[in-house]
Backbone bond lengths (Angstrom), bond angles and torsions (degrees), N, CA, C in turn:
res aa  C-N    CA-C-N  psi(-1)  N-CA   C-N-CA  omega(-1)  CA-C   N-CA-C  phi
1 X - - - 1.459 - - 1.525 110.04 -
2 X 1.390 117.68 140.82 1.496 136.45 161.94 1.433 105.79 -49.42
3 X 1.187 120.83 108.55 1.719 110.64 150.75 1.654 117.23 -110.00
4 X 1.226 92.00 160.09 1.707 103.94 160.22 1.696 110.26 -119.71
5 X 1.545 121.96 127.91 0.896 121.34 -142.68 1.986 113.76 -148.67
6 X 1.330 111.55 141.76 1.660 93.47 165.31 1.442 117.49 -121.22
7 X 1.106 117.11 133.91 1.583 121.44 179.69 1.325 110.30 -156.71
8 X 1.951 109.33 132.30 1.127 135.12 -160.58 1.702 131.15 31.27
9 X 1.767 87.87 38.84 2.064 88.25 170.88 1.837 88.83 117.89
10 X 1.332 116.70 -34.03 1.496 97.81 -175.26 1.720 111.41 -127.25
11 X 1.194 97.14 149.79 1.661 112.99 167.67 0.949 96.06 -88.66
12 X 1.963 113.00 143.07 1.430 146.35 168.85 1.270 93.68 -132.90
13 X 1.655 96.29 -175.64 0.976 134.32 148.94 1.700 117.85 -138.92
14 X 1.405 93.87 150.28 1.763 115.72 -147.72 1.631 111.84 -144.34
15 X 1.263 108.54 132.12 1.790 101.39 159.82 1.960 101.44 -91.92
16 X 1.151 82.94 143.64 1.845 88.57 162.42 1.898 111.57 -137.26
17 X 1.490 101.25 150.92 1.046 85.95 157.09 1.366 143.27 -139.99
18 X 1.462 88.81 65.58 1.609 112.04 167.69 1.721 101.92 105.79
19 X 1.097 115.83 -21.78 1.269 119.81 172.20 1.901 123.88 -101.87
20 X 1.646 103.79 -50.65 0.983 138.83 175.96 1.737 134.48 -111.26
21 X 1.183 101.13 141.37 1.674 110.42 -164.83 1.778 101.91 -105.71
22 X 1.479 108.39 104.23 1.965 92.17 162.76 1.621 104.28 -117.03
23 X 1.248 93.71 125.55 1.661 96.72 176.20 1.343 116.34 -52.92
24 X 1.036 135.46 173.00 1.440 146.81 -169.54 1.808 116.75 -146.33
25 X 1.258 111.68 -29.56 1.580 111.02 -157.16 2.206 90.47 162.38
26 X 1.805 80.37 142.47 1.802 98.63 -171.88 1.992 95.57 -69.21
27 X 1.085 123.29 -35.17 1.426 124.37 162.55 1.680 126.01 -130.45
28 X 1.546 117.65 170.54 1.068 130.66 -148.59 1.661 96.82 -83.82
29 X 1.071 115.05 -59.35 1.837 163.06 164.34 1.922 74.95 -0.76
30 X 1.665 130.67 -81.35 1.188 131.51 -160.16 1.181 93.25 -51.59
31 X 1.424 143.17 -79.18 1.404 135.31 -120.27 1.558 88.98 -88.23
32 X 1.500 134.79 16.58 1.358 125.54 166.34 1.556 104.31 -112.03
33 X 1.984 112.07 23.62 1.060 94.67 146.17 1.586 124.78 -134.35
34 X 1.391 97.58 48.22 1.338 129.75 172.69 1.632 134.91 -89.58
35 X 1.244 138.10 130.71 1.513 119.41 -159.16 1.851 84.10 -79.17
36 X 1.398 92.75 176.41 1.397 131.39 161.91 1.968 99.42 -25.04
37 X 1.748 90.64 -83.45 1.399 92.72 -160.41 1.264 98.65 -60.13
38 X 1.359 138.94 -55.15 1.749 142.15 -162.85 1.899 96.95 -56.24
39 X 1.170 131.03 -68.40 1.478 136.23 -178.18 2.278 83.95 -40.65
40 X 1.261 142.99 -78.69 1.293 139.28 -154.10 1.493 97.40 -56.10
41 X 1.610 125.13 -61.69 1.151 112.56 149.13 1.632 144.96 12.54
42 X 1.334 95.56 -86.41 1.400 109.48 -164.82 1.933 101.67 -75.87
43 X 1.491 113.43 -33.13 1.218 109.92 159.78 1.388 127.37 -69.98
44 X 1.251 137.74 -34.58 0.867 143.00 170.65 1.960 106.91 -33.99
45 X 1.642 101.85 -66.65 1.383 128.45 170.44 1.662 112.64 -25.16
46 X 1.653 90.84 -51.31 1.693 78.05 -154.96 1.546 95.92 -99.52
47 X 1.585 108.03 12.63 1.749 82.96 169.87 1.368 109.76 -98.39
48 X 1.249 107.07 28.63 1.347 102.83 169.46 1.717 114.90 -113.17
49 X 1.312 114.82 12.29 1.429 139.51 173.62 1.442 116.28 -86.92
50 X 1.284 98.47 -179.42 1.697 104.03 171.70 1.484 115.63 -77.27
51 X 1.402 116.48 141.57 1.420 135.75 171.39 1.305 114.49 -128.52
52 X 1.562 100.05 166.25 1.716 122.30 167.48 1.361 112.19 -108.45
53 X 1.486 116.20 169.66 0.931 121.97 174.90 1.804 110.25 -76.89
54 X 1.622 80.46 155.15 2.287 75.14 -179.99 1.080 117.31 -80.08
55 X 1.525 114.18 -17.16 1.289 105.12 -169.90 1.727 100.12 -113.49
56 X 1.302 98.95 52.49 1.700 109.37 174.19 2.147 98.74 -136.17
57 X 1.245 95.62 5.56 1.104 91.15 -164.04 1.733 93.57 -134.81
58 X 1.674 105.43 154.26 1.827 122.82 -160.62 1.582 87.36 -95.91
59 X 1.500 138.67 122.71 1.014 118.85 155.63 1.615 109.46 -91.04
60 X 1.757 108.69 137.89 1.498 133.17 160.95 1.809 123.67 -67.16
61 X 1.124 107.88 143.37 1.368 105.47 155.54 1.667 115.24 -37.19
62 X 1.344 117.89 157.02 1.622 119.67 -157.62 1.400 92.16 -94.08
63 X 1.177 138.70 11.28 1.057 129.32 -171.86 1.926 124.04 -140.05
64 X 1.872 113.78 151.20 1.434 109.95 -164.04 0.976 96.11 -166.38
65 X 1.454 116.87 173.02 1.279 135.72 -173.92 1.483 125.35 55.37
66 X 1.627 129.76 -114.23 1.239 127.97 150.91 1.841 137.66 -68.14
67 X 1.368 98.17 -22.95 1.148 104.63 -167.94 1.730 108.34 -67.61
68 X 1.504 96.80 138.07 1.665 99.79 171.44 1.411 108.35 -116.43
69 X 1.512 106.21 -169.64 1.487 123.11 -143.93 1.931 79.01 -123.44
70 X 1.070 120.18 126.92 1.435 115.05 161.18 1.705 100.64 -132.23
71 X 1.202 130.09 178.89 1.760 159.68 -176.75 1.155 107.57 -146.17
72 X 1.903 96.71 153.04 1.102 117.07 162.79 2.149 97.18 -136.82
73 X 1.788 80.51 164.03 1.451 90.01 -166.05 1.604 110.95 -143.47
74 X 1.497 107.43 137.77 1.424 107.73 -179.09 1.459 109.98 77.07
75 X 1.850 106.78 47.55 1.399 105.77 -172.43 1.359 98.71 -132.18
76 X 1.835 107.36 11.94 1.572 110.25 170.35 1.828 104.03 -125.41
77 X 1.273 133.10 150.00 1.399 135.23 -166.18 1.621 90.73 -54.44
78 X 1.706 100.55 -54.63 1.824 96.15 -163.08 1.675 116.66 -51.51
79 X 1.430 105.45 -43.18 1.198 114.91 -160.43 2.267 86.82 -66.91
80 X 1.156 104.84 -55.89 1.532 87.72 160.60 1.285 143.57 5.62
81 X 1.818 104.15 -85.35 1.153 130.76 156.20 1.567 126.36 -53.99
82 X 1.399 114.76 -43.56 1.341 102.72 177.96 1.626 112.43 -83.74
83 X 1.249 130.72 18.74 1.828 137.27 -175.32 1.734 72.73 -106.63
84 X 1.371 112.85 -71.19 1.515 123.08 -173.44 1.970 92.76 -25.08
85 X 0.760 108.41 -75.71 1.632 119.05 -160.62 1.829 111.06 -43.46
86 X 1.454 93.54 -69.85 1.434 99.05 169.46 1.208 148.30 -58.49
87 X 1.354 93.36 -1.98 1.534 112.25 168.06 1.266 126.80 -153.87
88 X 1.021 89.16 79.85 1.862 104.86 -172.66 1.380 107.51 -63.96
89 X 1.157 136.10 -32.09 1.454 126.49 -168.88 1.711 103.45 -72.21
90 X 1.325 97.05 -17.02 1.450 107.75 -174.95 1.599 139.84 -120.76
91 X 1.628 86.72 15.19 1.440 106.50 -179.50 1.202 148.44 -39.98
92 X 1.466 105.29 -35.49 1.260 139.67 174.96 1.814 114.87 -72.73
93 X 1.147 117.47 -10.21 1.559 136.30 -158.11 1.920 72.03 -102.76
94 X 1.465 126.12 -85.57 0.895 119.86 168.28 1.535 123.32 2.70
95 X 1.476 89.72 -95.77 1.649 109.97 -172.53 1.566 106.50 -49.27
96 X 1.157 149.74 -6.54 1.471 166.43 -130.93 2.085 91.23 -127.00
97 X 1.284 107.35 -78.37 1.173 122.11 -173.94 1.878 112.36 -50.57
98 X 1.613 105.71 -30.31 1.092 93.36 -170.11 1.656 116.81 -97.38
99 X 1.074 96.15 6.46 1.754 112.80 170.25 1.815 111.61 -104.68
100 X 1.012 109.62 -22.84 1.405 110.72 -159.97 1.814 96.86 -87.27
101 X 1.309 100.98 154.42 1.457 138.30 -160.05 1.453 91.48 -50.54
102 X 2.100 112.69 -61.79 1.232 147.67 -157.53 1.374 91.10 -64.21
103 X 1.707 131.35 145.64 1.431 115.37 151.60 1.818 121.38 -107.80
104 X 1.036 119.13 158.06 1.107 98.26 167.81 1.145 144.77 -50.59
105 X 1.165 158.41 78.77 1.579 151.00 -173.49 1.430 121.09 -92.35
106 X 1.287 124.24 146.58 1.165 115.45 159.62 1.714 112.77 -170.14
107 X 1.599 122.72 163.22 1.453 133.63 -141.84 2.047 87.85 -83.67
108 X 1.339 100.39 128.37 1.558 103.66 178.50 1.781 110.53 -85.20
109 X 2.067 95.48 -76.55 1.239 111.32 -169.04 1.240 117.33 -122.76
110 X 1.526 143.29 165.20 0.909 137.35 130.64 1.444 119.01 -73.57
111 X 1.711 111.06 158.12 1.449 107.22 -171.56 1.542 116.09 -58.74
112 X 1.769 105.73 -39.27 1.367 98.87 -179.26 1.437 120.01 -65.09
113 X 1.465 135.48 -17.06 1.299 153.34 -179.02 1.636 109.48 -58.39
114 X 1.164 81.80 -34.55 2.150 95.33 -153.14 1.330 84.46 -74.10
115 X 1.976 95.10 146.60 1.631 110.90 176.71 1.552 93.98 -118.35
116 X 1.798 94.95 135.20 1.690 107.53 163.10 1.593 126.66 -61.48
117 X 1.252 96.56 -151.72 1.517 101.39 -155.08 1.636 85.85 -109.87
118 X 1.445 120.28 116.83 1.239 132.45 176.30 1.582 96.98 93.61
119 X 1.142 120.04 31.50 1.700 123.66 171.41 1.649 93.92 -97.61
120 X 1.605 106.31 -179.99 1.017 137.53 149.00 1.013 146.80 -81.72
121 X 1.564 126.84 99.90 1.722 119.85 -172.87 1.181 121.52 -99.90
122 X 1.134 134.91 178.27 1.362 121.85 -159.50 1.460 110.59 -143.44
123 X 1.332 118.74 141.45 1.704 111.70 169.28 1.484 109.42 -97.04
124 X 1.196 123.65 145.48 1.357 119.25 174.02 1.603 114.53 -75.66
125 X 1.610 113.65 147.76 1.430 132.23 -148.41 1.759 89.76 -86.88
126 X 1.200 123.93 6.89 1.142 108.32 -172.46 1.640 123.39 -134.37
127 X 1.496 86.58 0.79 1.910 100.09 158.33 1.568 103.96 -118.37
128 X 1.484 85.51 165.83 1.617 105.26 -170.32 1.706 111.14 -111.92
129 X 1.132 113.57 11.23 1.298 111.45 174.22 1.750 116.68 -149.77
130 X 1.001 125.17 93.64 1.711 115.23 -169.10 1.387 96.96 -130.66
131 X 1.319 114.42 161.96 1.182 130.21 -163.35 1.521 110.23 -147.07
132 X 1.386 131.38 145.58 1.493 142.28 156.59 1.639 98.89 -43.28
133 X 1.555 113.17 155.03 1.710 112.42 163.07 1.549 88.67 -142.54
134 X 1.288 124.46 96.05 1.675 126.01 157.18 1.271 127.08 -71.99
135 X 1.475 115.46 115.68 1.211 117.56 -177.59 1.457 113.27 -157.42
136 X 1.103 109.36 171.43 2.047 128.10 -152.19 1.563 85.44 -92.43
137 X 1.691 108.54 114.15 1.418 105.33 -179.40 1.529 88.85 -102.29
138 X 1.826 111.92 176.21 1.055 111.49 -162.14 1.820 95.98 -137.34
139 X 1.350 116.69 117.25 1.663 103.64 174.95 1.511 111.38 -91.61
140 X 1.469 103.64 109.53 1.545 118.26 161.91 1.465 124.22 -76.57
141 X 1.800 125.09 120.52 1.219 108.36 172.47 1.292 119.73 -89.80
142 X 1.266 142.74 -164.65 1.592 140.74 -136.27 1.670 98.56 -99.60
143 X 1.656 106.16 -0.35 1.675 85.28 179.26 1.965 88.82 -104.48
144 X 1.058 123.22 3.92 1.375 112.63 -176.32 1.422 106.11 107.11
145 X 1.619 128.44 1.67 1.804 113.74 178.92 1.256 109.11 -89.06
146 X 1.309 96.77 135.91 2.378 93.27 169.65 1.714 93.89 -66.72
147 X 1.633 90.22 139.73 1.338 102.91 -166.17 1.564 101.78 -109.07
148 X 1.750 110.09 -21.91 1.605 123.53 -178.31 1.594 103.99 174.04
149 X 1.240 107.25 -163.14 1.551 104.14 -161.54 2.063 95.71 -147.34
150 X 1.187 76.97 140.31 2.036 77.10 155.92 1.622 118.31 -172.97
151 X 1.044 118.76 -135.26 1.867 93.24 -165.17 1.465 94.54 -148.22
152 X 1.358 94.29 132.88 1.677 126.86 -172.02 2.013 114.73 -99.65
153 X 1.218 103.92 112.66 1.556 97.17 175.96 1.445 108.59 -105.94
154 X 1.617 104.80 101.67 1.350 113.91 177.47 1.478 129.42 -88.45
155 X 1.350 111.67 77.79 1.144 127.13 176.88 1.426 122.16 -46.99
156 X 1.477 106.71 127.34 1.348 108.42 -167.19 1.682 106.66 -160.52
157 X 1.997 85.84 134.20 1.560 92.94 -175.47 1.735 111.50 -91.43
158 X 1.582 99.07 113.34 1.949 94.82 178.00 1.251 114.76 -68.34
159 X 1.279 127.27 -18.91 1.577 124.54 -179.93 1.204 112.71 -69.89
160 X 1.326 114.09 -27.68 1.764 110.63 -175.89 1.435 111.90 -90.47
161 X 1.557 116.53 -45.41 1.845 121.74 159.10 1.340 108.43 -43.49
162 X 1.359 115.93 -32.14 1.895 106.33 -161.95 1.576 92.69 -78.05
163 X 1.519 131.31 -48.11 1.287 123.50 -170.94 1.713 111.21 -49.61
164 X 1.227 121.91 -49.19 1.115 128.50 -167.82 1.707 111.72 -143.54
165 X 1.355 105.57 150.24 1.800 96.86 173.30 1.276 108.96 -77.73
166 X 1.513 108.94 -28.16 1.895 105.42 -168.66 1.256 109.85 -97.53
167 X 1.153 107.15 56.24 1.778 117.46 -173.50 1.815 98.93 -138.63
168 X 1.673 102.47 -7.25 1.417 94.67 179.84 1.529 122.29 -61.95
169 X 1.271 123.41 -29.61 1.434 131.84 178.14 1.938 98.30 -43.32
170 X 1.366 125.94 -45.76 1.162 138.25 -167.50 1.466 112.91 -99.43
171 X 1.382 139.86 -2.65 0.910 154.39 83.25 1.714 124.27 3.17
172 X 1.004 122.45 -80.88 1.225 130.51 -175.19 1.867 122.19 -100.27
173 X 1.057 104.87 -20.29 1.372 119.07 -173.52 1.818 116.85 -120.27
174 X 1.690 96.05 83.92 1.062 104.08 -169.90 1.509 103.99 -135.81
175 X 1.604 132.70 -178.92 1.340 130.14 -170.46 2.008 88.46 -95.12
176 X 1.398 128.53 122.83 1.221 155.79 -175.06 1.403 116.93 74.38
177 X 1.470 109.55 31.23 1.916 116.70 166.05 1.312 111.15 -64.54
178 X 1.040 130.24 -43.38 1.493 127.23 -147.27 1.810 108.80 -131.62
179 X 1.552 99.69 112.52 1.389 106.11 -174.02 1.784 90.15 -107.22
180 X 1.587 106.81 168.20 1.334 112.30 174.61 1.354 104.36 171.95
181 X 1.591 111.10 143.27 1.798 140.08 -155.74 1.575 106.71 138.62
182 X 1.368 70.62 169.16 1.350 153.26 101.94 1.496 106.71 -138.41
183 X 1.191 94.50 -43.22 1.442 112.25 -137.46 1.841 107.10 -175.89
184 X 1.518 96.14 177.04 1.725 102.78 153.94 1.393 122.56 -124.05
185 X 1.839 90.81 111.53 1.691 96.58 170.81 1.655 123.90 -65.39
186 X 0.666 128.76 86.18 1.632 139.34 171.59 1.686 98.57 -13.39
187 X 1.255 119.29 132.02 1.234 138.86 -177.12 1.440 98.95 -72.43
188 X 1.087 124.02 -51.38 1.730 114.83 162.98 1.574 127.35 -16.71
189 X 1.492 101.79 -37.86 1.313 102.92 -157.23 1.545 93.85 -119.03
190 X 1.230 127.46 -5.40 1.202 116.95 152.12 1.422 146.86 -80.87
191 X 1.313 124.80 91.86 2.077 135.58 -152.87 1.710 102.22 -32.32
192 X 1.580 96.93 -65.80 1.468 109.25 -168.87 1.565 100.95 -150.12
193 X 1.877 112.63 118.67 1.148 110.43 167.81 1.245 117.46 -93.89
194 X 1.442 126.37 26.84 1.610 121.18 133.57 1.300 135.65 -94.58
195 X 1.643 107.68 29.01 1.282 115.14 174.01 1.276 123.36 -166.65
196 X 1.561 92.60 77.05 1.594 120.70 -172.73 1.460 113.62 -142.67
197 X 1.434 99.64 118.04 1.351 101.40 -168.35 1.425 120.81 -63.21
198 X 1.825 125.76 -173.21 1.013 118.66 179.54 1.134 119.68 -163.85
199 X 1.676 119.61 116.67 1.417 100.58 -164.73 1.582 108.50 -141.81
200 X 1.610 128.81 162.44 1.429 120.20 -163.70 1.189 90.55 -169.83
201 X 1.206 100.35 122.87 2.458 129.67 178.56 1.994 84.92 -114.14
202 X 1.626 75.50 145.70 1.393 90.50 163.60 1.081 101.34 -123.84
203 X 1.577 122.54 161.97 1.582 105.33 176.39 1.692 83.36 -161.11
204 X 1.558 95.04 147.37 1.512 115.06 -166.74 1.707 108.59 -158.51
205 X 1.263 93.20 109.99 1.957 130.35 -159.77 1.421 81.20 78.33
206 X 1.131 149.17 54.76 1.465 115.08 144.72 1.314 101.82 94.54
207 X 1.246 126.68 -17.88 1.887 115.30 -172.21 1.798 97.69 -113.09
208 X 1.368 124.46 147.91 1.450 136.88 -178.59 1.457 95.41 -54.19
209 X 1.411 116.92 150.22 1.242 106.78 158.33 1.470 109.03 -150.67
210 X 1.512 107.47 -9.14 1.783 103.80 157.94 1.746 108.83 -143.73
211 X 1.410 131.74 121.32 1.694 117.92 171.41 1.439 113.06 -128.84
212 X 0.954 134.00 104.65 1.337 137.40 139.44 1.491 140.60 -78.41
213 X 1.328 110.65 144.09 1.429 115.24 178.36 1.450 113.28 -117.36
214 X 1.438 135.34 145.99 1.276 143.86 172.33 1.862 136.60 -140.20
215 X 0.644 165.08 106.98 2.082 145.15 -166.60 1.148 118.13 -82.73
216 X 1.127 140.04 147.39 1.415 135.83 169.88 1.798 119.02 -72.61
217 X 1.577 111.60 35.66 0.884 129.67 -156.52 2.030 74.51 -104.99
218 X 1.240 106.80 -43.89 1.239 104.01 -172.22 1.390 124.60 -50.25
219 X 1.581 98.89 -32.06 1.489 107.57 -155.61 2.009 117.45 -61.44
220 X 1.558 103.95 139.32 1.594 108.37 -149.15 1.970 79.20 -77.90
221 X 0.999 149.12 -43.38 1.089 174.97 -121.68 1.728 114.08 -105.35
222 X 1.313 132.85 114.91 1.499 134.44 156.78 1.756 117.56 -58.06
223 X 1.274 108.70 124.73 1.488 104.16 -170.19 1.928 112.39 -65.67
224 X 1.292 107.09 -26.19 1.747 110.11 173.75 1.638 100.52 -103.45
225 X 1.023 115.83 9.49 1.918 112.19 165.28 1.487 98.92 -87.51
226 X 1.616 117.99 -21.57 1.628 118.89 175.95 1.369 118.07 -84.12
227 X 1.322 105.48 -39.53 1.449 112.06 -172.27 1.935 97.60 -85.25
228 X 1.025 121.65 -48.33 1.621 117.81 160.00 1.696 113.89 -33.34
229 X 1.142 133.28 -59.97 1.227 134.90 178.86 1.623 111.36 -52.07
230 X 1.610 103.56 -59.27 1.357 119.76 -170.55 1.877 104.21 -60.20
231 X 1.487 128.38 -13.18 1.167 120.72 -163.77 1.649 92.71 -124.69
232 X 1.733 124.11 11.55 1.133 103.67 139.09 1.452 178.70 -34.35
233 X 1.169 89.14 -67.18 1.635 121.77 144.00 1.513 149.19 -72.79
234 X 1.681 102.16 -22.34 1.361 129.93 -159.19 1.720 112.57 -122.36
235 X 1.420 99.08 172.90 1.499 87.78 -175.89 1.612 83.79 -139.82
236 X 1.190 138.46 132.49 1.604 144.60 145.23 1.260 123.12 -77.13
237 X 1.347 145.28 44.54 1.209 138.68 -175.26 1.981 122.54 -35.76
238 X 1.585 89.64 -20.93 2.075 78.94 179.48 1.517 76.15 -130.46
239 X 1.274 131.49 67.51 0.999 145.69 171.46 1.855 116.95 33.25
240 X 1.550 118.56 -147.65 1.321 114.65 -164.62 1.288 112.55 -150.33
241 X 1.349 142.72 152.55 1.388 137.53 147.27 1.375 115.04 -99.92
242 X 1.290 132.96 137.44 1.161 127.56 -169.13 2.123 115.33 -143.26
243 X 1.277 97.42 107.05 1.505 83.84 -150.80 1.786 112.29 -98.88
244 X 1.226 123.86 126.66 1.332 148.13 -131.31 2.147 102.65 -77.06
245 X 1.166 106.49 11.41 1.298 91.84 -179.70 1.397 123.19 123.91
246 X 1.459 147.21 -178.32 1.496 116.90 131.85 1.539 100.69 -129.79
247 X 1.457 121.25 176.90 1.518 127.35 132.18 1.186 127.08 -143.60
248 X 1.453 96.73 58.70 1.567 98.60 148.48 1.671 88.34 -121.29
249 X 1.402 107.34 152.87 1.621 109.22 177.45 1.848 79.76 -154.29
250 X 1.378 110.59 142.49 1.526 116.13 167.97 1.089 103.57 -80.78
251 X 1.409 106.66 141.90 1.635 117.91 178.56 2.094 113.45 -61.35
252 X 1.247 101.11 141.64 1.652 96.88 175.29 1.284 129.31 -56.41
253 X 1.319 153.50 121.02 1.479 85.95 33.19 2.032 100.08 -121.19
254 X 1.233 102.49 59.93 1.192 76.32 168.95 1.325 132.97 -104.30
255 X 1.423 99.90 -160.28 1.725 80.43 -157.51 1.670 118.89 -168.32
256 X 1.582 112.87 95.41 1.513 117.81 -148.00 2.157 121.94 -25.38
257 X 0.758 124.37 140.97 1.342 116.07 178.33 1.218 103.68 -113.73
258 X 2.178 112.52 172.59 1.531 106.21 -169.11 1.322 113.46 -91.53
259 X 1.349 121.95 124.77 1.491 121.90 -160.09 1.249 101.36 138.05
260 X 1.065 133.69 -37.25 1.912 132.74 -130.52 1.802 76.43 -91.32
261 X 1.439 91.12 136.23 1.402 104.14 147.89 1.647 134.85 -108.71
262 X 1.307 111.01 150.63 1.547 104.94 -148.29 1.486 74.93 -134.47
263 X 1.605 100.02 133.58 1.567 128.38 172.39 1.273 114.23 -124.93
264 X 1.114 112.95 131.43 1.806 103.98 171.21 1.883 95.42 -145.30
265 X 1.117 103.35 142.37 1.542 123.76 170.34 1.685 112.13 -125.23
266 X 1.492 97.86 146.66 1.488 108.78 173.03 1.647 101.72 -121.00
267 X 1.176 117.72 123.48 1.329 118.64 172.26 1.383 110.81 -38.78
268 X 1.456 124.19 134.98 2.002 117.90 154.08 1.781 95.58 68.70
269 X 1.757 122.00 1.92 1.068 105.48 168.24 1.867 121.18 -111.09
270 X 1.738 93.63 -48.09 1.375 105.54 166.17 1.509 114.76 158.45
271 X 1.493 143.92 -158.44 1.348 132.89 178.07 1.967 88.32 -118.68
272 X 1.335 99.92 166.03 1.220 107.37 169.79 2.018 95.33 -140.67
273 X 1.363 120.60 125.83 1.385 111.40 159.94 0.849 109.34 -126.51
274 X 1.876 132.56 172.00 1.134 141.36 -172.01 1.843 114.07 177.89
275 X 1.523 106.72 132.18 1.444 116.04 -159.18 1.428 93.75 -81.26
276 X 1.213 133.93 124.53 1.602 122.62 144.16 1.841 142.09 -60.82
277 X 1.304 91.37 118.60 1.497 88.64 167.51 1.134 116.43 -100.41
278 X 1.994 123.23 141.31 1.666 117.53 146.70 1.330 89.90 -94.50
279 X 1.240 118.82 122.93 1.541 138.87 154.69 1.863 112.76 -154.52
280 X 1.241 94.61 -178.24 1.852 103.93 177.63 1.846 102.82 -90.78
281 X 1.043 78.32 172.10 2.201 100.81 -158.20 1.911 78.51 -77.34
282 X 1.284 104.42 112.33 1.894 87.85 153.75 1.010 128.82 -81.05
C-alpha cells in the first residue's frame, strides 16, 4: 500500500507492507502523475531500498499538494432511496440522477482539509441530523487511470440537503467532512473492484449503535464511466481521488453524536476510523 506519512521531522511518501516503510518521493501529488506501469515501477524499486519500521512512523491522509478530493452520488439503489426519503419535496431530482446517462459529481476536499485515519471528523454545528457515508474511493492519476483504491468517509449533513437540493455544497463541504486512507491499494492487487465488501459500526460509549454491511457489487454505476465524466471538463495535474458513492446510509432519523466512533473497512483494501466531533470549525 501507498502511504503518506511523517517520520523523524519529515513527511514522505512511502509504500509499506504492513511491516515496513520505503520512501518513494518528498510528496504523494508526483507519483499521481505517473502511468500505471511507471507508478508499479517506481515501487517495485524502492522496496528493494531502505525502510522503517511502520509502527515507528505517523500515517497521513493519502493525499498533498494539488490533488483534490471530489464525490459522486446516487450511484447505489439505497443511497437512491435514502436522497428519495429526505427530501421529498425533491424527490424526483433524485430519481432523475439515478437513471440519467450524467452522474452526479461534485468537489469534496482539499488535500489540506482531508482528515486521516484515526483523525477527527466533524458534524457541522448547524444541522441536526448528519451521518457517516462509507465508500470505495478511487485514486485517479492526471491522465484519468485508477491508479488504486481506498476508503472515503463522506460526511454529510441530511438536515441541510433535506431543506433544499442546492444547499448540498453546505451539506457536504464543510471544515472536517471528508476523511480518507489508509492509504493507496494499488489496482494490481485488487482481483475485482466490483466485489469488495463493505462494512461500518458506529459505536458511542463503547456500545454498537448502528452496523451495516454492503459490496460494490451493488454499485448502479461503472467505476471509469465516473472518472470519464469527472475528467471531462477538468484537468488534475497531481492527479485526483474521487470517491464512488455509498450504500450504507443509517436509517432516519438518526444521527451521529460527539464521541461516536465511525469505522468502515473495505475488504483487500484497508480500515479507515475516525472520532466524531459536534463542535465549531477552529
Amino acid at each position: 500500500m501507498i502511504i503518506r506519512y511523517h517520520h523523524q521531522g519529515e513527511t514522505l511518501a512511502g509504500v509499506t507492507d504492513g511491516h515496513r516503510v520505503f520512501p518513494l518521493a518528498d510528496q504523494l501529488a508526483p507519483l499521481l502523475r505517473l502511468s500505471v506501469s511507471d507508478l508499479r515501477a517506481t515501487l517495485d524499486e524502492a522496496l528493494a531500498g531502505p525502510a522503517a519500521d511502520y509502527d515507528e512512523v505517523e500515517v497521513l491522509a493519502p493525499v498533498d499538494g494539488r490533488t483534490e478530493v471530489w464525490a459522486a452520488g446516487v450511484t447505489y439503489q439505497t443511497s437512491q432511496s435514502a436522497r428519495m426519503e429526505e427530501s421529498e419535496r425533491a424527490a424526483s431530482v433524485y430519481e432523475q440522477i439515478y437513471d440519467a446517462d450524467r452522474p452526479e459529481l461534485f468537489f469534496k476536499s482539499v488535500a489540506w482539509r482531508t482528515i486521516a485515519d484515526n483523525g477527527q471528523v466533524r458534524c457541522r454545528t448547524d444541522s441536526s441530523i448528519d451521518v457517516p457515508e462509507p465508500e470505495l474511493a478511487l485514486a485517479v492519476n492526471s491522465r484519468g487511470q485508477i491508479v488504486g483504491y481506498g476508503i472515503c468517509n463522506d460526511l454529510s449533513s441530511r438536515s441541510i440537503e433535506a431543506a433544499n437540493p442546492l444547499y448540498l455544497p453546505q451539506a457536504k463541504i464543510y471544515t472536517g467532512s471528508c476523511a480518507l486512507g489508509p492509504g493507496i491499494k494499488p489496482v494490481w492487487d485488487v482481483a475485482d473492484p466490483y466485489a469488495l465488501p463493505l462494512h461500518c459500526t458506529i459505536e458511542r460509549a463503547k456500545s454498537l449503535v448502528w452496523q451495516g454491511s454492503a459490496s460494490t457489487s451493488q454499485l448502479h454505476r461503472q467505476l471509469t464511466d465516473l472518472v470519464e465524466w469527472l475528467f471531462r471538463e477538468l484537468e488534475f495535474p497531481d492527479g485526483v481521488w474521487l470517491s464512488t458513492g455509498t450504500c450504507l446510509v443509517p436509517e432516519l432519523p438518526f444521527s451521529l453524536a460527539d464521541g461516536d466512533v465511525v469505522t468502515i473497512a473495505v475488504d483487500g483494501v484497508g480500515t479507515l476510523t475516525n472520532t466524531v466531533r459536534r463542535t465549531a470549525a477552529i
